[in-house]
C-alpha positions as CSV (number, residue, x, y, z in Angstrom):
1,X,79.7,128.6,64.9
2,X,79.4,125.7,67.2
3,X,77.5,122.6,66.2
4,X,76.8,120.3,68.8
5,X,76.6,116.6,68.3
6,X,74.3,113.9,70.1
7,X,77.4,112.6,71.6
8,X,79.5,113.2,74.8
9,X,83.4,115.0,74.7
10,X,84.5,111.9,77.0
11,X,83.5,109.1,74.4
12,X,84.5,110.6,71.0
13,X,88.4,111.6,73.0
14,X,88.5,107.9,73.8
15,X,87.8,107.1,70.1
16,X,90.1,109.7,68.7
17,X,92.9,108.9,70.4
18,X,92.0,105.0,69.9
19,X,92.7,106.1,66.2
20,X,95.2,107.8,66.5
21,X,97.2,104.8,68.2
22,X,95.9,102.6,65.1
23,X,97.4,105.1,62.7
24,X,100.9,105.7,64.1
25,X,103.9,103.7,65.5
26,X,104.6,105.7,68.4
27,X,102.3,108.3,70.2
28,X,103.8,110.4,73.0
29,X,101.6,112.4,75.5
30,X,103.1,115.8,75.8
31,X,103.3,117.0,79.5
32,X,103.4,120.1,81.4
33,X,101.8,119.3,84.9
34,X,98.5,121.2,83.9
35,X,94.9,119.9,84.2
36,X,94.6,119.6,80.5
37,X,97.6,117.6,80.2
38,X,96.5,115.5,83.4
39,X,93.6,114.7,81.3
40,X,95.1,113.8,78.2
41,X,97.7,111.7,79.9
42,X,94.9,109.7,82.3
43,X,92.9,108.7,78.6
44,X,95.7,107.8,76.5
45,X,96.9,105.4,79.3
46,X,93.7,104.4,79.1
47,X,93.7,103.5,75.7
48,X,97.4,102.1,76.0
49,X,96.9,99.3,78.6
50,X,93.5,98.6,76.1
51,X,95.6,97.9,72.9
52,X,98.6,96.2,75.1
53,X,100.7,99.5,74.3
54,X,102.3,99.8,77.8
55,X,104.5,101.6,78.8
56,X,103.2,104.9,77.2
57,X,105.6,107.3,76.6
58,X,105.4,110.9,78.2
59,X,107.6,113.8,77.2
60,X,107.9,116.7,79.8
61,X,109.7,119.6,78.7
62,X,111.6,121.4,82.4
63,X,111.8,125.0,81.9
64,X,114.0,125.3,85.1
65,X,111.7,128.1,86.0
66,X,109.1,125.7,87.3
67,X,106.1,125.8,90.1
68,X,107.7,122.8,92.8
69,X,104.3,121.4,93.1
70,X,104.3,121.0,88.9
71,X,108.1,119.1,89.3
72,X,107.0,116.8,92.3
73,X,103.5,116.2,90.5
74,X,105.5,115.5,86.8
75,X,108.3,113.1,89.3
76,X,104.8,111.1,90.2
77,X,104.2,110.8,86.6
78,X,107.5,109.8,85.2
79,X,108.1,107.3,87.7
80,X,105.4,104.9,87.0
81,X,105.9,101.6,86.2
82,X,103.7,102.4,83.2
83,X,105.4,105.3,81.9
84,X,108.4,105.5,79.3
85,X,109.8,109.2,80.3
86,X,111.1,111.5,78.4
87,X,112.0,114.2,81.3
88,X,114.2,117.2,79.2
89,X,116.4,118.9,81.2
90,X,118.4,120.5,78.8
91,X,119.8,124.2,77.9
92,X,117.4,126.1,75.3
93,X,117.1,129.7,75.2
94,X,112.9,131.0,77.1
95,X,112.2,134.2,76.5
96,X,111.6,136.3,79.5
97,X,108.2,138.7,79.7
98,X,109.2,139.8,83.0
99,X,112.5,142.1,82.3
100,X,113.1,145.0,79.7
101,X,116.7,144.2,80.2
102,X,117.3,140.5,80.2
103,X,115.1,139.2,77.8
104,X,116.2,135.4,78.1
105,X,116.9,132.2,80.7
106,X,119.4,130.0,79.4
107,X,117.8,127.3,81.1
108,X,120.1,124.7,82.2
109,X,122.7,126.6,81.0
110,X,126.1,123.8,81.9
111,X,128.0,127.5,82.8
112,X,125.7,129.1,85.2
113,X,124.7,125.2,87.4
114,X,125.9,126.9,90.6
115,X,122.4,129.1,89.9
116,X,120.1,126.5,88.9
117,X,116.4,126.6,90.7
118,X,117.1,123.1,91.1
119,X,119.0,119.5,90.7
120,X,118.4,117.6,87.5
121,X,116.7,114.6,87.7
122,X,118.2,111.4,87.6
123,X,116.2,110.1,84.8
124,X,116.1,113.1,82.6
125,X,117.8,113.6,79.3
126,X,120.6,116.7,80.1
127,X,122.0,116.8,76.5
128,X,120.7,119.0,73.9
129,X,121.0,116.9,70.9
130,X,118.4,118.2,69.1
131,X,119.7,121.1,66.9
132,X,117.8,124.0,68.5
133,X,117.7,125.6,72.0
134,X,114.1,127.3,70.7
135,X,111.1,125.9,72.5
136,X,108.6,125.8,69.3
137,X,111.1,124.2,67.2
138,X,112.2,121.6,70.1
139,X,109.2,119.2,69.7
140,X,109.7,118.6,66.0
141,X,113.2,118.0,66.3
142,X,112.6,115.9,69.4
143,X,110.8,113.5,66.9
144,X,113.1,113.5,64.4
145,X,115.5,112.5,66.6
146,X,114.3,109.7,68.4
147,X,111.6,108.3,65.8
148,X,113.1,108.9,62.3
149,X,111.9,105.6,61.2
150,X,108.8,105.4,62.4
151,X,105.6,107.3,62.4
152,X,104.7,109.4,65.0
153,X,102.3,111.2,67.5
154,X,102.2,113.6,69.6
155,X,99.2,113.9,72.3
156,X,98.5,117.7,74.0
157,X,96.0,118.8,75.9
158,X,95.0,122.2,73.9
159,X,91.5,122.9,73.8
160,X,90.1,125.4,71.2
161,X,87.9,127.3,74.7
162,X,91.1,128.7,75.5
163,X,91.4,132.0,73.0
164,X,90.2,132.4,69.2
165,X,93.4,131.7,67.8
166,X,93.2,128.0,68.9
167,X,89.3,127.6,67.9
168,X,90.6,128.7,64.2
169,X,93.6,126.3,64.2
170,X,92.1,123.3,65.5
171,X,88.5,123.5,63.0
172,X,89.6,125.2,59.9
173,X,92.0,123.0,58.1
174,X,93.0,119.4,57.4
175,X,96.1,117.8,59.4
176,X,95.8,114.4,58.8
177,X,93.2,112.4,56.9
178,X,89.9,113.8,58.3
179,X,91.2,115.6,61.3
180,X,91.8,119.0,62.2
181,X,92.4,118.9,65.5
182,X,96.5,118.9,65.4
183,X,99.4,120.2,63.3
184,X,101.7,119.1,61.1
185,X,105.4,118.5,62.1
186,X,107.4,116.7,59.5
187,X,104.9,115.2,56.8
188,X,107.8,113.4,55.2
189,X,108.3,111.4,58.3
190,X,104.5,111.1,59.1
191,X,105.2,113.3,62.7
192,X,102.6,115.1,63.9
193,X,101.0,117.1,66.9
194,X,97.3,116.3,67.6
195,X,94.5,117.4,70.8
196,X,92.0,115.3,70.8
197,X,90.6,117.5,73.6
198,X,90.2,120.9,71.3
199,X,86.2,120.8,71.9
200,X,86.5,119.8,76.0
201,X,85.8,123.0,78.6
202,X,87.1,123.8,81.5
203,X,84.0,122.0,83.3
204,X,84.5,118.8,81.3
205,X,88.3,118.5,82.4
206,X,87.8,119.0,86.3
207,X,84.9,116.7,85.6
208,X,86.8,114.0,84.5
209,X,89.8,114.6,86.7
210,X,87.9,114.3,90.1
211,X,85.0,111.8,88.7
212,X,88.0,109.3,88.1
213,X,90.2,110.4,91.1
214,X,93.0,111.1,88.8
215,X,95.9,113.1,91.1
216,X,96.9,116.6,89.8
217,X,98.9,119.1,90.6
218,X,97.8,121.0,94.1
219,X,98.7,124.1,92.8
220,X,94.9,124.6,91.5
221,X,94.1,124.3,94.8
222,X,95.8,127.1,95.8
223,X,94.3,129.2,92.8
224,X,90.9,128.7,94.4
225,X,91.7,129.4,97.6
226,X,92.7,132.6,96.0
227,X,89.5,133.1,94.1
228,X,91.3,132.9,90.7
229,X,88.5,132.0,87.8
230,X,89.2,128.7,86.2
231,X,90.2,130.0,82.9
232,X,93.2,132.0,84.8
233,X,94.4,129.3,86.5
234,X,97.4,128.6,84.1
235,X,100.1,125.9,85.2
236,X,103.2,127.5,82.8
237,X,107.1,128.2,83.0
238,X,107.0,131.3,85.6
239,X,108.7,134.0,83.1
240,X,106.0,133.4,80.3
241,X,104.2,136.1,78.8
242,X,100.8,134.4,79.0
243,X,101.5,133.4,82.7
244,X,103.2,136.7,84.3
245,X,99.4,136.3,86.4
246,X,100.5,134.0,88.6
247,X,103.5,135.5,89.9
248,X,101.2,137.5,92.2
249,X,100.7,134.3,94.3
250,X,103.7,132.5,93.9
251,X,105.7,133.9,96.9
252,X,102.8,133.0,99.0
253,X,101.9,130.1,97.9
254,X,105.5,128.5,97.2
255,X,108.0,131.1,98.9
256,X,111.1,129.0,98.3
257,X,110.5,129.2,94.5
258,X,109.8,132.2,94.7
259,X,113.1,133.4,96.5
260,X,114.9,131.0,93.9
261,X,113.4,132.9,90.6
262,X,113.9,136.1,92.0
263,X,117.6,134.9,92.4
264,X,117.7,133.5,88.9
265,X,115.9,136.0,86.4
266,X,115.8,139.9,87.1
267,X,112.6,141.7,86.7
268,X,110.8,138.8,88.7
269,X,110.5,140.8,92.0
270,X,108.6,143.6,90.3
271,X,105.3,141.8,91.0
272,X,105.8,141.3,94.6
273,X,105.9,145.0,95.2
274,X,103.4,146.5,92.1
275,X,99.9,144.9,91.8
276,X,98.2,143.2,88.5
277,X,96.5,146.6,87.8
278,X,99.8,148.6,88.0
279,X,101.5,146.6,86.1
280,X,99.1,145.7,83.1
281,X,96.1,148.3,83.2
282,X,94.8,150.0,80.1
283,X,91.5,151.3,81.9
284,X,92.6,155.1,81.6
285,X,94.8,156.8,79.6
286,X,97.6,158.7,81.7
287,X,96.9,162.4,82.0
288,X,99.8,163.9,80.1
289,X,99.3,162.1,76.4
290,X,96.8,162.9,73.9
291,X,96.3,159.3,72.8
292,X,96.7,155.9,73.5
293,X,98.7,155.6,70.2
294,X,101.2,158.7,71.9
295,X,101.5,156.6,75.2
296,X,102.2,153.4,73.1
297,X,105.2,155.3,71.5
298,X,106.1,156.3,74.6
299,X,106.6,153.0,75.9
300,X,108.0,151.3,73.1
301,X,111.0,153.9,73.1
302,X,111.9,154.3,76.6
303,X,110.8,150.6,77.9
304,X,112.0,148.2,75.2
305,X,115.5,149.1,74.9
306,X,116.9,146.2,73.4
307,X,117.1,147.8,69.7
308,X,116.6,144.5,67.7
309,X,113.5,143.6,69.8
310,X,112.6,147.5,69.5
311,X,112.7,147.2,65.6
312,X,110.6,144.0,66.1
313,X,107.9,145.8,67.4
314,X,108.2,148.8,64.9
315,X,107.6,146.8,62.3
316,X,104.5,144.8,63.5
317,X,102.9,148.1,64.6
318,X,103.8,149.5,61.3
319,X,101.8,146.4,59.3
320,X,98.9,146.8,62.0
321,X,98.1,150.5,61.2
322,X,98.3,149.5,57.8
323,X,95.6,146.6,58.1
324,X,93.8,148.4,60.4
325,X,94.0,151.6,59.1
326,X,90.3,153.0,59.2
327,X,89.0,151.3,62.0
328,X,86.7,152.0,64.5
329,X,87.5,151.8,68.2
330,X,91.3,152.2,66.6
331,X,92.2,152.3,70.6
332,X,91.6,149.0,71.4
333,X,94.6,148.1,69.1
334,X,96.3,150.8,70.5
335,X,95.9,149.2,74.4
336,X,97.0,145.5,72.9
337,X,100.0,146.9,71.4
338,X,100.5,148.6,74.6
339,X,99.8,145.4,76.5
340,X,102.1,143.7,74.4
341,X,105.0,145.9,75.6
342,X,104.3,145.8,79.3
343,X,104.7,142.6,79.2
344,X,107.7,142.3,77.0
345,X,105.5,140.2,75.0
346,X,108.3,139.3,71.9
347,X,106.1,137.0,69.9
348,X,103.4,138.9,70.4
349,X,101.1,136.5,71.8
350,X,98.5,139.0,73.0
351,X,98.3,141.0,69.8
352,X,97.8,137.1,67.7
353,X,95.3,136.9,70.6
354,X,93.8,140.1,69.0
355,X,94.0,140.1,65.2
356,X,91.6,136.5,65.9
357,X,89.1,138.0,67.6
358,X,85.5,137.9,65.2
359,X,85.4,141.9,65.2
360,X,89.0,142.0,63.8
361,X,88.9,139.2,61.4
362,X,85.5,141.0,60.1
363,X,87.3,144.4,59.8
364,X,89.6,142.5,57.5
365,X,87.4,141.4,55.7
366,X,85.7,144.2,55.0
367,X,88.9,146.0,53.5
368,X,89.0,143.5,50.9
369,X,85.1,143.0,50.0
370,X,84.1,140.7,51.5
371,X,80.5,141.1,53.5
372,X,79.6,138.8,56.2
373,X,76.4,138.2,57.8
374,X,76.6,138.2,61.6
375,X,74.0,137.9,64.2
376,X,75.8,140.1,66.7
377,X,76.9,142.6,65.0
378,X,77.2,145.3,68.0
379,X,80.2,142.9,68.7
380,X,81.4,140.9,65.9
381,X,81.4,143.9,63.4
382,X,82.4,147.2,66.0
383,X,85.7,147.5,64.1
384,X,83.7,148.8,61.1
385,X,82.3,152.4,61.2
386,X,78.6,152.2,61.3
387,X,78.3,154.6,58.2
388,X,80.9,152.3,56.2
389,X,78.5,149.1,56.8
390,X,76.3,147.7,53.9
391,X,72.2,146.9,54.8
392,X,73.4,143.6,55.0
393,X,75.4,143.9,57.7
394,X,73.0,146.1,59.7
């Protein structure tokens, strides 16, 4: 439930990350070229140059496989006089939705340069000294590294509008002191992750972005042209399984990179030549199965034919039909799971996406005791057979 406040999302970011400054030794905005992180980055400068904490220092992680608007908008950045960069360009291990077959860049790999998408950048950091080539591992071990004796904060732009899994992790629980907006990275060390933008929209960010003239990257632009709704518009490493979307307008929008990725990761070039809806569409079962659970199995034997990713995904649909065992509407977590292997999705982002939705959480719930009181319940409680609810849920 939302409660809203007699105060506005621009002041009480300003005063959050005013604390946060007070509270650690370092604080480092972490960039990606997005709107969210334009954002972020525009108020904690703000808020640097106020407590004399110039230059702020920005950390942008280069996936190789990169929009060229994102790298020439994250150059503009990095090269300010009032920026300290921290521009990685160094060889980590992404996992690619986009292939059944190859199911990883080795970005910046030092063997395979001749292939690159592009030149590194003269001020980047191109050594991996940091003990991992895994991206969620990479930020925590980037502090470590550089800021062992000091406390330390990282600034991101997530914002809890974006799916139910971030509204639970950035209002349920404690990180630090009072807040809950962040995560923990290494409480020994006092490192941690924090968005003091969790409660902004979509609305609120564009706001602030063209109220205070703030450049951004021109990619969005091209999103609207194309129609896409603002909550699609995702500025991400191309071969992500949350932004396989916008590969259906890069080769018009930016047909060198596109002619570069296709070059550099197989399974890219599927999407010029299949739509969205061919390659993602749940809306009707094929003819020749019985189920949505027999087409899952389908897919998950002849499509994922890496065996160690194939157990993987064995085993999470295994513990699903045994939470879920019962429910009703048992084929929307049939189509997730199905989702989840069309787009090679191997840590299972979408089906996270899924077991946080209200109506899934309640279902679980409900296996173990516990009744809730909803005030929607033809949504928040569909999972649970009307004849298996309580009066108090009807």
């Amino acid at each position: 439930m939302k409660i809203f406040l007699n105060e506005n999302v621009w002041d009480k970011a300003l005063e959050r990350i005013e604390y946060i400054f007070d509270e650690f030794d370092e604080v480092i905005v972490s960039f990606s070229g997005g709107k969210d992180s334009t954002a972020i980055f525009n108020l904690a400068l703000m808020v640097a140059k106020k407590k004399n904490r110039l230059p702020l220092k920005v950390l942008f992680l280069d996936q190789e496989a990169e929009w060229q608007n994102v790298v020439d908008y994250v150059r503009t950045v990095m090269n300010m006089k009032e920026v300290e960069p921290y521009w990685l360009q160094i060889p980590i291990k992404l996992f690619n939705a986009t292939s059944m077959e190859k199911h990883w860049l080795n970005c910046w790999n030092p063997e395979d340069e001749e292939n690159w998408m592009r030149p590194k950048e003269d001020i980047s950091i191109k050594e991996n000294v940091y003990s991992t080539d895994r991206f969620k591992k990479l930020f925590e071990n980037f502090q470590k590294y550089h800021f062992s004796d000091y406390s330390c904060a990282f600034l991101g732009g997530v914002r809890a509008e974006e799916s139910p899994n971030r509204r639970s992790g950035l209002t349920n629980a404690q990180t630090y002191k009072h807040i809950t907006y962040g995560s923990i990275n290494n409480i020994k060390l006092n490192h941690y992750t924090f968005y003091p933008l969790y409660d902004w929209n979509v609305s609120d960010i564009w706001k602030a972005i063209h109220y205070n003239k703030w450049s951004y990257c021109k990619v969005y632009d091209e999103f609207y042209r194309f129609g896409l709704q603002p909550h699609k518009m995702r500025i991400s490493n191309l071969h992500h399984e949350t932004a396989v979307d916008q590969l259906f307008y890069l080769h018009e929008i930016e047909p060198d990179t596109w002619n570069k990725l296709t070059a550099r990761l197989q399974g890219i070039n599927q999407s010029k030549h299949l739509s969205k809806k061919d390659m993602f569409s749940t809306d009707k079962l094929p003819y020749m199965f019985n189920s949505w659970e027999e087409y899952r199995n389908h897919l998950l034997k002849y499509l994922i034919i890496d065996e160690v990713v194939n157990k993987k995904f064995q085993v999470k649909f295994k513990d699903m039909a045994e939470k879920y065992d019962g429910m009703d509407r048992e084929y929307e977590l049939h189509k997730t799971q199905i989702i989840s292997i069309l787009a090679n999705d191997y840590e299972f982002t979408k089906i996270d996406n899924f077991t946080s939705r209200p109506e899934s959480v309640n279902f679980r719930k409900w296996k173990r005791g516990i009744n809730v009181n909803w005030n929607r319940p033809d949504r928040d409680l569909r999972f649970i057979k009307l004849e298996d609810r309580g009066k108090e849920w009807t």
